[in-house]
N, C-alpha and C positions, 0 to 999 in steps of 0.2 A: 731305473728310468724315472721321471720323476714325470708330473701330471701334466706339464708341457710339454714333452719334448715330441709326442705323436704327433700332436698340431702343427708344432714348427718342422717338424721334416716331411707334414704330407705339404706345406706352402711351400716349402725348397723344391721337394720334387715337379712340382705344381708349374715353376719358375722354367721357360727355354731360354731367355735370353736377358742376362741381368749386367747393363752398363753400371761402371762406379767409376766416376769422373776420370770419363778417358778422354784423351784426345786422341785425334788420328792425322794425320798428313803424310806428304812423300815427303821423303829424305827424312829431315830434320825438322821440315816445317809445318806446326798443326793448320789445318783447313778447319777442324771442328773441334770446342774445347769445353770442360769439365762437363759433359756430358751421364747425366743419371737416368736409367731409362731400365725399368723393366717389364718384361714380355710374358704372359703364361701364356698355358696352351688353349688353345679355343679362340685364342682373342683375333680378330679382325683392327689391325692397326694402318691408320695411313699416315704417314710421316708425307709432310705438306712445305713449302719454302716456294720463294724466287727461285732461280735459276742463280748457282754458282753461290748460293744460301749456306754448302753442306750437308746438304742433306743424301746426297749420293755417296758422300766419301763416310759419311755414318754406318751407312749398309755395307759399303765396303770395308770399312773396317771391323765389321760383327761377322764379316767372309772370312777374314784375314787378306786381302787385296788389295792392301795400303798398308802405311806402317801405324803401329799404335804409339803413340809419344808421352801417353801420359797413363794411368789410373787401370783400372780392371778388368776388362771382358769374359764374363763368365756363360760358357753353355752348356745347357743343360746338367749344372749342377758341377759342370769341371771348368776349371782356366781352360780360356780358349787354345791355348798352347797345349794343351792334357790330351783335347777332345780326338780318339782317333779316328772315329764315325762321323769325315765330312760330308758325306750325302745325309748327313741328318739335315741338313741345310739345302735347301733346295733352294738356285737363284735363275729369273730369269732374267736377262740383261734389257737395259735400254736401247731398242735399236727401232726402224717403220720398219722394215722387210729383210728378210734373207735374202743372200745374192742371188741377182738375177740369173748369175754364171754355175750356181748348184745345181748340179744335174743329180736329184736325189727326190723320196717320192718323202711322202708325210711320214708314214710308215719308218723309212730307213734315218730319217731325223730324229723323230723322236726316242728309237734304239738306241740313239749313241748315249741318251740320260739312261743308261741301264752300266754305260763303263764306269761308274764310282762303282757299281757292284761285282759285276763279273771281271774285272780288270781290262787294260789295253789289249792284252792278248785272247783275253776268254770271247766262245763265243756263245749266241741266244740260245737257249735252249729251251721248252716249251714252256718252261714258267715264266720265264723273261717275257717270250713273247705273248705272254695271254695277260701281263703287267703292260707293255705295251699298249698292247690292243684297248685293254681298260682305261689309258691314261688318254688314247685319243677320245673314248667315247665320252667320257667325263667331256673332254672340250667341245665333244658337237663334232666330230669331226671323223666319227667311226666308215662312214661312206666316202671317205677322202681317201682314206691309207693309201690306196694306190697309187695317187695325184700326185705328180711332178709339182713340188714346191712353188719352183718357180712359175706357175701356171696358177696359182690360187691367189687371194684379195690381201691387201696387209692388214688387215683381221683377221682373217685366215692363216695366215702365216703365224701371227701373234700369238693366238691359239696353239699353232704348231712347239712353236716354242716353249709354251708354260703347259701341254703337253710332255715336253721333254723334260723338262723338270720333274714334273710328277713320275716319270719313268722312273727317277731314283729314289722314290718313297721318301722322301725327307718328312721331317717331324713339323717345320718351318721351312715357307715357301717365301721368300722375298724377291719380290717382282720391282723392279725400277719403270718407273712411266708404261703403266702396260697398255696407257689407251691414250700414249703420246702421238699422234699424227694418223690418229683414228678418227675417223665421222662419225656423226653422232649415234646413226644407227648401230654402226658397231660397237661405240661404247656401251651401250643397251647390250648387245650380244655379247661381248667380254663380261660386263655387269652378270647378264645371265647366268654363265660358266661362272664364275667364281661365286654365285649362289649356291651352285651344285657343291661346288670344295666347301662350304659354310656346312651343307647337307654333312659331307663326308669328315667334318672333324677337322680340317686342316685349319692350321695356325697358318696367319699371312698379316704380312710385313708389306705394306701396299705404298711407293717414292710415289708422288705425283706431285704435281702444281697444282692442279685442279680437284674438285672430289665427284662433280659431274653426278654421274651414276652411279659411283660405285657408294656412292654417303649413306645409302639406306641398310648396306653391310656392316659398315665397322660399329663397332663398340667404342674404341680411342681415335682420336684424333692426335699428333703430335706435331709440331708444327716448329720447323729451324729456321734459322733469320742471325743471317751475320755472322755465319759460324757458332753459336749456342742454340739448345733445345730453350724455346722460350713459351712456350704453352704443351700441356699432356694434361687430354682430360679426356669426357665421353662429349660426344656429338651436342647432345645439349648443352651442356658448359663450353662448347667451343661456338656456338649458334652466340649463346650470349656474349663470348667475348672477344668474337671476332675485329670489331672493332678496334681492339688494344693491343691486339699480339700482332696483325701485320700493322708494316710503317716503309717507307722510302728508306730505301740506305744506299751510300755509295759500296758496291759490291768488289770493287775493283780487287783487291787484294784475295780475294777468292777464283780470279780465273785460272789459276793453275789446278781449280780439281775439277773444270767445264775442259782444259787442255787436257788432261789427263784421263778422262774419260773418255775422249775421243782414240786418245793411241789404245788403250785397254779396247775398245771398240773395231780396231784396225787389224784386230790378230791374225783372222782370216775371213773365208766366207760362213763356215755354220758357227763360228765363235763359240766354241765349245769352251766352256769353262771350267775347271780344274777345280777341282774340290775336295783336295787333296791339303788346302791349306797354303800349295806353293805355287809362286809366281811357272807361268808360262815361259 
């Protein structure tokens, strides 16, 4: 072993999510291209854009829930294709509320982010549910568990959500617009809660348009526009060059990943997500 080689493999290990110029789109066609991004653990990142920018089909494609058309996805240290441990990846999708029409309590939602572990057919058993329990109180929401979803705030709900997530212990937590059609006091209380994951170590991967509240979290800022990553820095180096990185563009040729979002969106009412690697 030579005097390097212990450095370079504790910065490999160090690595959960290392883009090398991918593209990603449906079918044939990229939405987001030569893409070079990588993620270690601890880091607080918010990937920032327009709407129909890319930046959604980015995340999806570091899921595998899109196609990759071009270049490398590596996690945690394996090709995305390798990795058999998809609840290392924890996502919680873009939605304001859970269906009206869910008759299910807080509790029995955020359970179902326990099936990447125990299987479709397995069921709770008391470590699961004391993983449960922990993943609501983490959100603020340990006096809830028994609350009919549909009877609580869509902060509350959102919560519920990125509760569920953490139900399946992932390594990296990537959240799509989590305080998308939130008020502002709620985004203060999301802010809050993902303080506490900052507390607990968790790695997060934060889509938004806005950075609002949650700016005094992150460490990177990365920011898409046009289909390309066209800024990755820390919060300071993005304050100063805010300026230069966003611009007006005709977006048009990108609304088939804002179309495509919406059917991925339409699966059901708890939109449980598979994490398994494979399409629904």
């Amino acid at each position: 072993m030579t005097a390097g080689t212990a450095p370079a493999a504790a910065a490999s290990a160090d690595v959960a999510i290392d883009l090398r110029d991918a593209a990603f789109g449906y079918g044939e066609r990229a939405v987001l291209s030569d893409a070079n991004l990588t993620i270690r653990r601890g880091e607080i990142v918010a990937v920032v854009g327009p709407n129909g920018s890319g930046k959604s089909t980015l995340m999806k494609g570091i899921l595998g829930l899109n196609e990759r058309v071009a270049g490398s996805v590596t996690l945690f240290g394996v090709p995305s294709h390798e990795l058999r441990d998809r609840a290392r990846l924890g996502y919680v999708p873009q939605r304001h509320t859970l269906s009206a029409s869910v008759r299910a309590t807080a509790e029995e939602i955020v359970s179902t982010g326990r099936l990447p572990r125990i299987g479709w057919l397995g069921r709770l058993r008391g470590t699961d549910r004391q993983i449960v329990a922990r993943a609501l109180d983490l959100v603020g929401l340990a006096d809830r568990a028994a609350t009919e979803v549909s009877t609580l705030s869509g902060g509350q709900q959102r919560r519920v959500l990125i509760a569920r997530a953490l139900a399946g212990q992932p390594d990296v937590l990537i959240m799509d617009e989590p305080t998308a059609g939130v008020d502002a006091t709620n985004q203060h209380v999301l802010a809050d809660v993902l303080a506490r994951l900052v507390e607990q170590d968790v790695t997060m991967v934060i889509v938004t348009h806005e950075l609002g509240a949650l700016e005094r979290l992150l460490t990177r800022i990365v920011v898409v526009d046009a289909g390309r990553i066209r800024f990755d820095g820390t919060p300071r180096e993005y304050a100063g060059a805010r300026a230069t990185v966003h611009h007006d563009h005709d977006s048009h040729h990108h609304d088939l990943e804002l179309d495509t979002d919406r059917a991925l969106l339409a699966r059901g009412p708890l939109d449980v997500t598979r994490t398994d690697g494979k399409r629904p």
